[in-house]
SETOR-87570 format. One line per 4 residues: number of its first residue (from 1); for each residue x, y, z of N, C-alpha, C. Coordinates in steps of 0.2 Angstrom, whole numbers, padded with zeros to 4 digits. Example, Ala and Ser with C-alpha at 12.3 -4.5 7.8 and 13.67 -1.06 7.14 Angstrom:
<nodes>
1> 0066,-0028,0039,0062,-0022,0039,0066,-0016,0039  0064,-0011,0035,0068,-0005,0036,0064,0000,0039;
</nodes>
This chain:
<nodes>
1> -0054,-0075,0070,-0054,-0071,0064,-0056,-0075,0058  -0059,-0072,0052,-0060,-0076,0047,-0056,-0073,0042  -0055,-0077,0036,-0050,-0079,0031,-0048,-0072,0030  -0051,-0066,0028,-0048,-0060,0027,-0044,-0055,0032;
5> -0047,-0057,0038,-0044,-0055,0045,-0036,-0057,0046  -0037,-0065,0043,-0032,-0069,0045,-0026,-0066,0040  -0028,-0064,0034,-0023,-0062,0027,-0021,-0058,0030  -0028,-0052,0029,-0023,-0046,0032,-0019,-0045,0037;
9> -0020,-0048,0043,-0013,-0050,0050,-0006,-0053,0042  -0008,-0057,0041,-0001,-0060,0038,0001,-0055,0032  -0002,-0050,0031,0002,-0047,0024,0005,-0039,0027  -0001,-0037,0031,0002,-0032,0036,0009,-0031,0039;
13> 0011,-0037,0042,0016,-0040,0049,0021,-0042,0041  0022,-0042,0037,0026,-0044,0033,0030,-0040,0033  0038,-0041,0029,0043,-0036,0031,0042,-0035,0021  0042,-0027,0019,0044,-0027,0013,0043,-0018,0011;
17> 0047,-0015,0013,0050,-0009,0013,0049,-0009,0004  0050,-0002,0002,0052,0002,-0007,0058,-0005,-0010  0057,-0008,-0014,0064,-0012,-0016,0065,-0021,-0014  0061,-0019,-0006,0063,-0025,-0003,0056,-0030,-0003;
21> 0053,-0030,-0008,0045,-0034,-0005,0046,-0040,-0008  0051,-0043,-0005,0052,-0052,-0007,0047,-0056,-0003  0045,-0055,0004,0044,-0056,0008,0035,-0057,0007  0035,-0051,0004,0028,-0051,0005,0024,-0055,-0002;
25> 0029,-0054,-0009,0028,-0060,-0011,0028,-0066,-0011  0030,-0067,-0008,0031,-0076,-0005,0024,-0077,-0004  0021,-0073,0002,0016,-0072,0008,0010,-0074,-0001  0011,-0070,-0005,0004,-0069,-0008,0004,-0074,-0015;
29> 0009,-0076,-0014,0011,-0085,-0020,0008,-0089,-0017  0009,-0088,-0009,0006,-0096,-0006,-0003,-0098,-0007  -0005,-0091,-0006,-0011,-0088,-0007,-0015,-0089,-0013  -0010,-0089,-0018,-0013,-0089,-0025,-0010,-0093,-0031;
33> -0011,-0098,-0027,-0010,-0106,-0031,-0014,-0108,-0037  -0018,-0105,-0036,-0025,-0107,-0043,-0023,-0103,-0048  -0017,-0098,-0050,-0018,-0095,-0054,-0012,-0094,-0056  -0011,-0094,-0062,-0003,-0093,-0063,0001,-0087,-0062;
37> 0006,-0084,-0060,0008,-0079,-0058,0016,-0081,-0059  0018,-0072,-0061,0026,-0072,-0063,0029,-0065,-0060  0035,-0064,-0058,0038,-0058,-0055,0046,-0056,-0061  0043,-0050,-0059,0051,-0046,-0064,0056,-0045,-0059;
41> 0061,-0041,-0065,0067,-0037,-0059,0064,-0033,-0055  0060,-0031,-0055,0061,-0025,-0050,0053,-0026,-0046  0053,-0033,-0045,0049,-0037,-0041,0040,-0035,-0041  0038,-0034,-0048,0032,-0034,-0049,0031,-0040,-0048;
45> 0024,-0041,-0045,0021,-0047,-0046,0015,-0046,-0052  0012,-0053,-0059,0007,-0053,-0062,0005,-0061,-0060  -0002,-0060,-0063,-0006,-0066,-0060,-0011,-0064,-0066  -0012,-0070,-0071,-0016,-0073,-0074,-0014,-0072,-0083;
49> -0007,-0070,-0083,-0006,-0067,-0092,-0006,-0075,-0097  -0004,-0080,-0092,-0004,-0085,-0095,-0011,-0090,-0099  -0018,-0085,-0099,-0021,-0088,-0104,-0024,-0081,-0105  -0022,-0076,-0106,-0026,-0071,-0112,-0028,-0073,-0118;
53> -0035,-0072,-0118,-0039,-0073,-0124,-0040,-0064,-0127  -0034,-0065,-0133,-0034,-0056,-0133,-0040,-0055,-0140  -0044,-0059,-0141,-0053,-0056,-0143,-0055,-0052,-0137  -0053,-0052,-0130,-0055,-0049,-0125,-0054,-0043,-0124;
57> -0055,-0038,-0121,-0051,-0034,-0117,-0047,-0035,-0110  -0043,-0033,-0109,-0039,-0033,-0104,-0041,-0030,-0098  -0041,-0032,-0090,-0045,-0029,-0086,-0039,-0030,-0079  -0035,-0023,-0079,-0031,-0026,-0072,-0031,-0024,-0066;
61> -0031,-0028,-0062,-0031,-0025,-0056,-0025,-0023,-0051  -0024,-0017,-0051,-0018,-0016,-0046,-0017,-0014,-0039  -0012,-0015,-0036,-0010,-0014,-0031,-0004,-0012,-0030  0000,-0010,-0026,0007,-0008,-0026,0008,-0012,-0016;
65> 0013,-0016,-0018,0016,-0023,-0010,0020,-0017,-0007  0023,-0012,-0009,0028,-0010,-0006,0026,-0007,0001  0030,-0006,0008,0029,0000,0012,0033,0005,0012  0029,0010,0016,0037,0017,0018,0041,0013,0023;
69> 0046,0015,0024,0051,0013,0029,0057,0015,0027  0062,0013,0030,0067,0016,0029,0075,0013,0028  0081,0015,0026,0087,0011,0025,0094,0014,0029  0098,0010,0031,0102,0011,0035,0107,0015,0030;
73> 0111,0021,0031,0114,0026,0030,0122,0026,0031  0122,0025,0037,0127,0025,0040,0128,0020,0048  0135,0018,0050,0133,0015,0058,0139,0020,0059  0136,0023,0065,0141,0026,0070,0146,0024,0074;
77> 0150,0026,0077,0156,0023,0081,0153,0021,0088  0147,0024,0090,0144,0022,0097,0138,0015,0093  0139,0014,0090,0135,0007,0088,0125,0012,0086  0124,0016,0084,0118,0018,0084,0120,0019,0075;
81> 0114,0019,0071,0115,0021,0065,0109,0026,0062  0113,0029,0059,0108,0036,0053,0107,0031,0050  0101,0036,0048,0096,0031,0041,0092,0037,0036  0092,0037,0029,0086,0039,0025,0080,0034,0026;
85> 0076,0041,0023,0067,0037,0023,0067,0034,0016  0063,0029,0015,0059,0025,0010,0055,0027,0009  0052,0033,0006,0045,0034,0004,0043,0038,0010  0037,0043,0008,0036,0049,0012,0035,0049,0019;
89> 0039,0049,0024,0036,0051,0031,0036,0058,0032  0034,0060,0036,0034,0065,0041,0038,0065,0049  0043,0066,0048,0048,0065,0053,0046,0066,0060  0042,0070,0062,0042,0070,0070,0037,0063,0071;
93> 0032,0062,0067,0031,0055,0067,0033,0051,0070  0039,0050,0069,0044,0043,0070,0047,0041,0075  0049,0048,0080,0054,0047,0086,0051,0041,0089  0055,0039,0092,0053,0035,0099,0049,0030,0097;
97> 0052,0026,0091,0044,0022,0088,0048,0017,0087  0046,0008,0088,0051,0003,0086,0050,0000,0080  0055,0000,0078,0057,-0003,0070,0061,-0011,0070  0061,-0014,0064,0063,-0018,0063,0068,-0017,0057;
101> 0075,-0020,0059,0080,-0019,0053,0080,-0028,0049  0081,-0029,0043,0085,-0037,0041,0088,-0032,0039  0094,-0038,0042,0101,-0035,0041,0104,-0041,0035  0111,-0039,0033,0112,-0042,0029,0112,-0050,0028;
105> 0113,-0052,0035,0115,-0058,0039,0108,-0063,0039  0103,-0059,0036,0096,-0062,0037,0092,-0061,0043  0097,-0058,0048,0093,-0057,0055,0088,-0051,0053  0079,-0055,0056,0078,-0048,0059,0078,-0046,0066;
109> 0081,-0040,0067,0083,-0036,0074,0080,-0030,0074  0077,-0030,0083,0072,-0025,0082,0078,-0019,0087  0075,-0012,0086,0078,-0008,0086,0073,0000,0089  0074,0005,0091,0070,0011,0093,0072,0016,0088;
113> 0068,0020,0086,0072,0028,0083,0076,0032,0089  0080,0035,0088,0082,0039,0097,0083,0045,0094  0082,0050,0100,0084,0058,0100,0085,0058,0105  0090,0067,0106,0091,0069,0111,0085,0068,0117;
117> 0089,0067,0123,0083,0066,0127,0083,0073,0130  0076,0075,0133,0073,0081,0134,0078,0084,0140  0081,0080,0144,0086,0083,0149,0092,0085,0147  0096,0083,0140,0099,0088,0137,0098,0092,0131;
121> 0093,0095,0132,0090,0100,0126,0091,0107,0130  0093,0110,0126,0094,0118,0124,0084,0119,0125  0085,0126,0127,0077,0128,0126,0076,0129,0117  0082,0131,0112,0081,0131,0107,0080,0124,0104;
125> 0082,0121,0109,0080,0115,0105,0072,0112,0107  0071,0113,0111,0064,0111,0112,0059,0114,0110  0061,0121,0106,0057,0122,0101,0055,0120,0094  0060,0116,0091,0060,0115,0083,0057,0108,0085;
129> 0055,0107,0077,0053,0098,0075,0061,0095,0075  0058,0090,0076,0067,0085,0075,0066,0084,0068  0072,0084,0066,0074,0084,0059,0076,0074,0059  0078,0074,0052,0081,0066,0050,0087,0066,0053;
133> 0091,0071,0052,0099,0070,0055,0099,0070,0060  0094,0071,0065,0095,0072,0073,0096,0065,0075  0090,0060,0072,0089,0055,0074,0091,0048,0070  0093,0043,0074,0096,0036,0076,0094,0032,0076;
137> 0094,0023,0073,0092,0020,0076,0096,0016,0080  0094,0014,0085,0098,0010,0092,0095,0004,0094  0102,-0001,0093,0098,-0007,0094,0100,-0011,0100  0104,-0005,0104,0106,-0008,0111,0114,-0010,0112;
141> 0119,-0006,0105,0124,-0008,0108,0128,-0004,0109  0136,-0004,0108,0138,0002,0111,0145,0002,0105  0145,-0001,0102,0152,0001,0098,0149,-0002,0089  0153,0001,0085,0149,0001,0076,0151,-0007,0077;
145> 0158,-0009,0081,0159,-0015,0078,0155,-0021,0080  0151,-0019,0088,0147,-0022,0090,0141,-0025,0084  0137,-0019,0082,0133,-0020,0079,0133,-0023,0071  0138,-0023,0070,0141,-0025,0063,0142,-0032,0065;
149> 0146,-0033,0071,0148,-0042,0070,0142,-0048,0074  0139,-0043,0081,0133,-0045,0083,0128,-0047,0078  0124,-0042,0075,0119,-0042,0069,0120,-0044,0065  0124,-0043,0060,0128,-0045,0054,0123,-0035,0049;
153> 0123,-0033,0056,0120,-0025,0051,0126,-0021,0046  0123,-0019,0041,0128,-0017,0034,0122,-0010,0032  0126,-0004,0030,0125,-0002,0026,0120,-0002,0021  0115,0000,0021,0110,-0003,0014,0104,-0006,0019;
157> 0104,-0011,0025,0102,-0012,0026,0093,-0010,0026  0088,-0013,0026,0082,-0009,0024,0078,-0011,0032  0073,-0004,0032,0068,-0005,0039,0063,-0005,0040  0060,-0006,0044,0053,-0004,0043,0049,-0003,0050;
161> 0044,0000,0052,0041,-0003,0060,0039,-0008,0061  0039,-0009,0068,0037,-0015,0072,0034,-0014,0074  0027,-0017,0071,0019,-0016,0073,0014,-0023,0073  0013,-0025,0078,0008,-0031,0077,0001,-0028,0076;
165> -0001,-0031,0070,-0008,-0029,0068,-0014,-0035,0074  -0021,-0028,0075,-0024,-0032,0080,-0031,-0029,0078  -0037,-0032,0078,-0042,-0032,0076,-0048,-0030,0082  -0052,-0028,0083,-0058,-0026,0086,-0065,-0027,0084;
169> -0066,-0033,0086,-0075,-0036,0082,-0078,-0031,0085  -0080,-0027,0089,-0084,-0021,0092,-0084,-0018,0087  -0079,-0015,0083,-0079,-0007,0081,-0079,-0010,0073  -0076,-0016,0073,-0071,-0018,0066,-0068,-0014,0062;
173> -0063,-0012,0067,-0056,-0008,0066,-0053,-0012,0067  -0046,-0010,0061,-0041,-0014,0060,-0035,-0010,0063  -0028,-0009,0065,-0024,-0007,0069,-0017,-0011,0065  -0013,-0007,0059,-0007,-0009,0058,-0004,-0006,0053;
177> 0003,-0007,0054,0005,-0006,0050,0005,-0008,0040  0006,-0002,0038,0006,-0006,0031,0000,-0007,0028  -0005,-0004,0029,-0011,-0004,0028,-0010,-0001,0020  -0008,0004,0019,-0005,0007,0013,0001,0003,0011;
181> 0001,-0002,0007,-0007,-0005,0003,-0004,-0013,0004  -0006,-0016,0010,-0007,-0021,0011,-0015,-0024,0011  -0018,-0019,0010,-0024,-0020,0010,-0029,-0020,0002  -0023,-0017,-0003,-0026,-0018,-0010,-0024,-0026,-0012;
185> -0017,-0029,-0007,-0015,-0033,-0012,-0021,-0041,-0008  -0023,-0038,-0002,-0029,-0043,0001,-0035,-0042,-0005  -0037,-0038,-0005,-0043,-0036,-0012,-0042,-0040,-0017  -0036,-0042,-0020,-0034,-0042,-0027,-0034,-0050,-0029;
189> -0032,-0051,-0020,-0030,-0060,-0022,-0040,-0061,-0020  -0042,-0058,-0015,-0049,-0059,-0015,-0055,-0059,-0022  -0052,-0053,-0023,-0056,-0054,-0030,-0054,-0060,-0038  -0046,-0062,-0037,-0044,-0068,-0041,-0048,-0072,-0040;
193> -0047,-0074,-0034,-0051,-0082,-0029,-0058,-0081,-0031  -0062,-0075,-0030,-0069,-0073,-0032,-0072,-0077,-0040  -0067,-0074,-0044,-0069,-0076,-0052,-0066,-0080,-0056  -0061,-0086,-0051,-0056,-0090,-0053,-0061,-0096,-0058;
197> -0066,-0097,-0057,-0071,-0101,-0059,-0077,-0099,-0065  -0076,-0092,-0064,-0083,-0088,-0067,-0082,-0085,-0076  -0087,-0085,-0079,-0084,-0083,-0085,-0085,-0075,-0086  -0082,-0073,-0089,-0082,-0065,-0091,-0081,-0063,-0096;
201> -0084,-0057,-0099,-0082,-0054,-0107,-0076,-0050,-0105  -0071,-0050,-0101,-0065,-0049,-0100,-0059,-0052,-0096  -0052,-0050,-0100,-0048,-0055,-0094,-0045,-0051,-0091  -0047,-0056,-0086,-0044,-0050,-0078,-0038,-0054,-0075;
205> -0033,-0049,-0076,-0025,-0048,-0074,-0027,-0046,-0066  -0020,-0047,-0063,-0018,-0044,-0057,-0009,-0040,-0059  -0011,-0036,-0056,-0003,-0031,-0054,0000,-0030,-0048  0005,-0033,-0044,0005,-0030,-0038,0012,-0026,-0039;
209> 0014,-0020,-0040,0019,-0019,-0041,0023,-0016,-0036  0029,-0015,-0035,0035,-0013,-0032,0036,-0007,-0033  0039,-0002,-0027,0041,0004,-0026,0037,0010,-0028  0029,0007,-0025,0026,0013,-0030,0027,0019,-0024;
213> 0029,0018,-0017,0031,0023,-0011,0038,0029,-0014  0042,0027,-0021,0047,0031,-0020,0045,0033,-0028  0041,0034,-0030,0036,0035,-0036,0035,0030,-0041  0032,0027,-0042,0028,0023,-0045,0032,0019,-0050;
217> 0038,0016,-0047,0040,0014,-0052,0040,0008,-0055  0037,0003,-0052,0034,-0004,-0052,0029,-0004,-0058  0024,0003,-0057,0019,0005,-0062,0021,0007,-0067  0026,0009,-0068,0028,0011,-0076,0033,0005,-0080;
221> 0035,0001,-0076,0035,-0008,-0081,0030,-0011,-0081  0026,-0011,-0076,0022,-0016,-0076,0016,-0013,-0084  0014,-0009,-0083,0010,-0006,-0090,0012,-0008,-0096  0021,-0007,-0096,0022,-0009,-0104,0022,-0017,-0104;
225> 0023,-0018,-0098,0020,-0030,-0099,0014,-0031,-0101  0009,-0029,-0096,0003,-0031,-0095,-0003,-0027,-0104  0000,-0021,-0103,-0005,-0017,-0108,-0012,-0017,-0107  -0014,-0017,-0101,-0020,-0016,-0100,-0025,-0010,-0103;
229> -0031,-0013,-0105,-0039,-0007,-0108,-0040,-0003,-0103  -0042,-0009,-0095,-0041,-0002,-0091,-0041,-0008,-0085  -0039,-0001,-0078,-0036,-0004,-0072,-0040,-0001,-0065  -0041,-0005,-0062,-0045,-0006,-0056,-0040,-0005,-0052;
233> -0039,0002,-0046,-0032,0002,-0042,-0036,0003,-0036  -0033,-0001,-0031,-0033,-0004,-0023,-0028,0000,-0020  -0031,0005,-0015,-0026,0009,-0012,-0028,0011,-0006  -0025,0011,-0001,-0027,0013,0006,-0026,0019,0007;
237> -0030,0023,0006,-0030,0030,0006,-0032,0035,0013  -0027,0040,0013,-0029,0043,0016,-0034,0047,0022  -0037,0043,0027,-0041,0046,0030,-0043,0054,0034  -0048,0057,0034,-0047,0064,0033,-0053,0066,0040;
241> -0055,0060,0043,-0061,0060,0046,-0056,0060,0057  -0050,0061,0058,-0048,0065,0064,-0048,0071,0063  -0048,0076,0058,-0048,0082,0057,-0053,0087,0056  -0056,0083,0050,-0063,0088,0048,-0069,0079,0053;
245> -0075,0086,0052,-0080,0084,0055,-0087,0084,0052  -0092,0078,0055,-0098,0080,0052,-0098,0078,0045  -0103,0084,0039,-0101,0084,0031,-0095,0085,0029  -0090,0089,0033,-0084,0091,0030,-0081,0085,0029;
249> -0083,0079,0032,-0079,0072,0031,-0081,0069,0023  -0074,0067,0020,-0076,0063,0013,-0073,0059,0014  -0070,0058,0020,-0064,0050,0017,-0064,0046,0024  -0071,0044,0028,-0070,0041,0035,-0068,0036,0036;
253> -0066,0032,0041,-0067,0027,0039,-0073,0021,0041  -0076,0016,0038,-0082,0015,0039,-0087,0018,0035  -0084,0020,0031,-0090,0026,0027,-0092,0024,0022  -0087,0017,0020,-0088,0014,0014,-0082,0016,0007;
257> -0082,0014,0003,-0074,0015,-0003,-0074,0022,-0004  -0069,0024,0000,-0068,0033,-0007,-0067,0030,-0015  -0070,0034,-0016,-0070,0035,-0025,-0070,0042,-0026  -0062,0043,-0029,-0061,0047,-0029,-0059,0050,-0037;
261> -0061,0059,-0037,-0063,0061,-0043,-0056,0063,-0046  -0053,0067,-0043,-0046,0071,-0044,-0042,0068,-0036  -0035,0068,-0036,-0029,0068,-0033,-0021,0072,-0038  -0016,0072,-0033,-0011,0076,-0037,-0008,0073,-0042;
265> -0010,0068,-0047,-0006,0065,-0050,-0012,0063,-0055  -0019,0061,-0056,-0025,0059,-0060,-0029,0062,-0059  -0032,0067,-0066,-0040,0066,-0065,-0044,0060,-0067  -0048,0059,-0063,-0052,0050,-0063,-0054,0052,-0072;
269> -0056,0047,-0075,-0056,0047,-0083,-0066,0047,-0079  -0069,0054,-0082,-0075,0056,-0079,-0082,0050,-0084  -0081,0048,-0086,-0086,0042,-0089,-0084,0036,-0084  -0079,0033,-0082,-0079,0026,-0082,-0081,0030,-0071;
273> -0079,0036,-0070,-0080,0038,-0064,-0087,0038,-0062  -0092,0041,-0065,-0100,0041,-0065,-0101,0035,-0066  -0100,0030,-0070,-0101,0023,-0072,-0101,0017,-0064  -0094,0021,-0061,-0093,0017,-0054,-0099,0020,-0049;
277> -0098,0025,-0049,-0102,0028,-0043,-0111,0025,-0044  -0111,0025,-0053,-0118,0022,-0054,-0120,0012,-0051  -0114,0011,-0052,-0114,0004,-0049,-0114,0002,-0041  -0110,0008,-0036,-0111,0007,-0031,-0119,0009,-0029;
281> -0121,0014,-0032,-0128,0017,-0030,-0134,0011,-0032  -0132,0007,-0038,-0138,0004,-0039,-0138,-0002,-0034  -0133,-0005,-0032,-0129,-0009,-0029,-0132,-0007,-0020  -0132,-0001,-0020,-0133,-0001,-0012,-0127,-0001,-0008;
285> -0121,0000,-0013,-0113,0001,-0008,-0113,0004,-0004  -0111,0005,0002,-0106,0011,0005,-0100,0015,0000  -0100,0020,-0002,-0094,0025,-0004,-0096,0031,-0003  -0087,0034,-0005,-0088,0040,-0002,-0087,0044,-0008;
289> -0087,0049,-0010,-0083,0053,-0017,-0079,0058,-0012  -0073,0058,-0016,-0068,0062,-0014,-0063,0065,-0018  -0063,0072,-0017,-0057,0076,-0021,-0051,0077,-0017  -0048,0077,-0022,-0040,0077,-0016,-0035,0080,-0022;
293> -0031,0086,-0016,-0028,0091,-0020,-0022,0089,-0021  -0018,0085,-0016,-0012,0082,-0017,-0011,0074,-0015  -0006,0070,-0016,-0006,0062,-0016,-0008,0059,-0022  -0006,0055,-0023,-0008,0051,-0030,-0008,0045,-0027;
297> -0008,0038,-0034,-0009,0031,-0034,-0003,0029,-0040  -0005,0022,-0041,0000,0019,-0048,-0006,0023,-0055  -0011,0024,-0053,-0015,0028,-0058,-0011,0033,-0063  -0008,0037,-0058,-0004,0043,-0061,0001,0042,-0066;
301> 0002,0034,-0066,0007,0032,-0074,0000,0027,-0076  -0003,0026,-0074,-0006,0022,-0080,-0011,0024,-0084  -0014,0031,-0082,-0019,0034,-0086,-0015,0039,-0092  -0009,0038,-0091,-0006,0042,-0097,-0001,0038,-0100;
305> -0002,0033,-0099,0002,0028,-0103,-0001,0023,-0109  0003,0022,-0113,0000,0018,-0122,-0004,0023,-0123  -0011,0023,-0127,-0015,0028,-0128,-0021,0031,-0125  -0018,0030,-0116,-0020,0034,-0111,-0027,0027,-0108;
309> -0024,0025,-0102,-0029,0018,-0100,-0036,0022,-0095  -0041,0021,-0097,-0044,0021,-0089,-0045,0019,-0084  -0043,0021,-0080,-0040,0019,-0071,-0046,0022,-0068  -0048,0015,-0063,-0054,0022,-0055,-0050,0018,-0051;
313> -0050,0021,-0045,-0048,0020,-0039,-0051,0017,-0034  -0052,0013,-0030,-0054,0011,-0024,-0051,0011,-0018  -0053,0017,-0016,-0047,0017,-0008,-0053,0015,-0003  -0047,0011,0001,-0050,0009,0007,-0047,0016,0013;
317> -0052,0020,0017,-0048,0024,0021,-0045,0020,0026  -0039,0025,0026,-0034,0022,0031,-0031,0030,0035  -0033,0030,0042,-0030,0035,0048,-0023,0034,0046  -0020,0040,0048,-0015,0040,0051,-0007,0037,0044;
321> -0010,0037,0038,-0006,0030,0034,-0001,0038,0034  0004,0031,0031,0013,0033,0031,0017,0034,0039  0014,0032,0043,0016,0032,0051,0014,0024,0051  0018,0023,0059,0020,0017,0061,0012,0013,0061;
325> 0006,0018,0067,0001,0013,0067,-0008,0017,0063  -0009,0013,0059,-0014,0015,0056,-0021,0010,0056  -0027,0014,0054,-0031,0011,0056,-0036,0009,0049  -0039,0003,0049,-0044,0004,0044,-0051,0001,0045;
329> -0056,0003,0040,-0063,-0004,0043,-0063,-0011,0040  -0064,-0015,0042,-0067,-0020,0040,-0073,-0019,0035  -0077,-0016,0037,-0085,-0016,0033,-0081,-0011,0025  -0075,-0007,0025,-0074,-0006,0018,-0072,-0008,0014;
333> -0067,-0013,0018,-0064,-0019,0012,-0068,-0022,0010  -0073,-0025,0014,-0078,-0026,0010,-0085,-0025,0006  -0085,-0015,0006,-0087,-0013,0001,-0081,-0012,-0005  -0076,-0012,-0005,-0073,-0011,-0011,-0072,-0017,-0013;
337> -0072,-0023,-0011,-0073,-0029,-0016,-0081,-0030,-0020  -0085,-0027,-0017,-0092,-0028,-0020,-0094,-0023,-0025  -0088,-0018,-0026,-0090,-0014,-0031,-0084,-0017,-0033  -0079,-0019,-0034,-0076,-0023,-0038,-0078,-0027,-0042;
341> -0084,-0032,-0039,-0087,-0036,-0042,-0091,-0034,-0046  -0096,-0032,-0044,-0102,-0028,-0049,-0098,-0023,-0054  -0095,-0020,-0053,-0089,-0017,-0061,-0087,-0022,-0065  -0082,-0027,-0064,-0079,-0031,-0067,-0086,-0036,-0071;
345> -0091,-0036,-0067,-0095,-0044,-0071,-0097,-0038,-0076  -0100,-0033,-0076,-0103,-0028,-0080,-0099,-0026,-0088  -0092,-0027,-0088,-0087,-0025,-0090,-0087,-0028,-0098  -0088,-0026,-0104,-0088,-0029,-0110,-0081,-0024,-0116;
349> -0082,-0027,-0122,-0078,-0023,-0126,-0080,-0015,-0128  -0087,-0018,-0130,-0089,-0011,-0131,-0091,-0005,-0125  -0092,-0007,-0118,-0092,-0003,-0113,-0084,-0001,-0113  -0080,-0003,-0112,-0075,-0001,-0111,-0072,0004,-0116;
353> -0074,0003,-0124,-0072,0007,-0127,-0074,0014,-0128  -0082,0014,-0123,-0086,0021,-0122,-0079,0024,-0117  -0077,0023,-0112,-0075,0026,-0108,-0070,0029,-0110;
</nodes>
């Protein structure tokens, strides 16, 4: 596998749940040694504030490190424990899927979701979805104290699944966890390393921020640090292509970048939007334009913050996101870095100020 296959296995497979993405910062500090970077409380990471030339404009690029996942709730007296979600799942999604707890004690312990099994179900019960209360996770023992003194598991605890990411040079389908959005923060540190040498009529910031899965709240400090003119956001977005079919497809994957005009939380700022789309067409990108009625980004705080920034979005499609195993292309990440590129070199004071 080459250097961005090799990333993304290592950013994917990391542990960093809403709250918890220490882990994944680490992974992207070792990464991005060329550039100065600093982290807040609530575990934003920034990269390159340390030499703004503010004659410039500001140009940042974001991503959000966090995943969905879940946290421990309660442990039972049969050693099994309730858990809330971390950011949006869809519950019947989850049964019977392996997770990974770190427990207090630093241990990671892998663990199953468990339900009723089908041999003591009610016929009413083998009608309904499983609900969250029905379901456990179980990590093999048999008493609360077991698993408190074994593990060192506590309360609070944070989870997430257990998914080894795997690639396919055939189809170049990616297969993992976390894809939403381990795959903006792969763009971001790529795009750094891209321009680390290169000059431009703007300076371009990084943002990776934290817990943008339980709304965006990474995005709403990081805004008032950074201050950015305007923001390039990396998102693994939604894929819509096992559903609809044919034209009805806007968001496949392999299709090339969604670029997207409306979502539940931004209209795209319609100048710097045409502006993008005119750069992928001149450019010869793969993209896809895409309306979406519901779902947002860190957009949704950053175009209505200071006196309103322009944000456009680069979603990579991603099957299946906010579930255990999802899929992306290869061939997109590499069109939404290339219209990363061609945007940013194009980028001056006075353009920016049109939009």
């Amino acid at each position: 596998m080459n250097d961005i296959l090799n990333l993304m296995k290592e950013l994917t497979e990391a542990f960093g749940p809403s709250g918890f993405e220490d882990d994944v910062i680490e992974i992207v500090r070792k990464r991005t040694e060329f550039i100065d970077n600093q982290k807040d409380s609530i575990n934003n990471l920034y990269f390159g504030l340390e030499k703004i030339d503010y004659k410039k404009p500001i140009v940042a690029l974001d991503c959000h490190i966090d995943e969905v996942g879940f946290m421990i709730e309660h442990i039972n007296d049969n050693g099994t424990m309730s858990f809330i979600p971390l950011g949006g799942w869809h519950i019947p999604n989850i049964v019977s899927n392996s997770v990974v707890i770190k427990s207090s004690s630093g241990e990671f312990v892998k663990g199953v979701i468990g339900s009723k099994p089908p041999h003591f179900m009610t016929e009413e019960d083998r009608k309904k979805l499983p609900i969250l209360q029905d379901l456990y996770i179980d990590v093999g023992t048999r008493k609360k104290e077991e698993t408190q003194k074994v593990f060192g598991i506590s309360i609070g605890d944070p989870v997430v699944p257990d998914v080894n990411f795997r690639y396919d040079e055939r189809t170049k389908s990616i297969c993992a966890k976390a894809i939403d959005n381990r795959v903006g923060a792969l763009c971001i540190i790529k795009i750094l390393e891209y321009f680390k040498n290169k000059k431009l009529d703007v300076n371009l910031v990084g943002i990776m921020s934290a817990q943008e899965e339980v709304g965006m709240r990474g995005a709403s400090v990081a805004v008032n640090k950074v201050k950015p003119d305007l923001i390039i956001v990396f998102e693994g977005s939604p894929a819509d292509d096992t559903f609809y079919f044919g034209e009805r497809t806007h968001g496949a994957i392999g299709n090339g970048t969604q670029l997207r005009i409306i979502d539940g939380g931004m209209i795209t700022n319609p100048r710097l939007s045409r502006y993008t789309i005119d750069i992928a067409k001149k450019n010869k990108i793969a993209h896809q334009i895409i309306v979406r009625e519901k779902g947002s980004t860190n957009g949704a705080v950053y175009h209505k913050s200071n006196l309103g920034i322009p944000c456009v979005v680069l979603g990579i499609a991603t099957r299946y996101a906010h579930s255990h195993y999802c899929y992306a292309s290869y061939d997109d990440i590499i069109a939404s870095l290339d219209i990363a590129k061609e945007l940013i070199k194009s980028l001056n004071k006075e353009k920016i100020a049109n939009f």
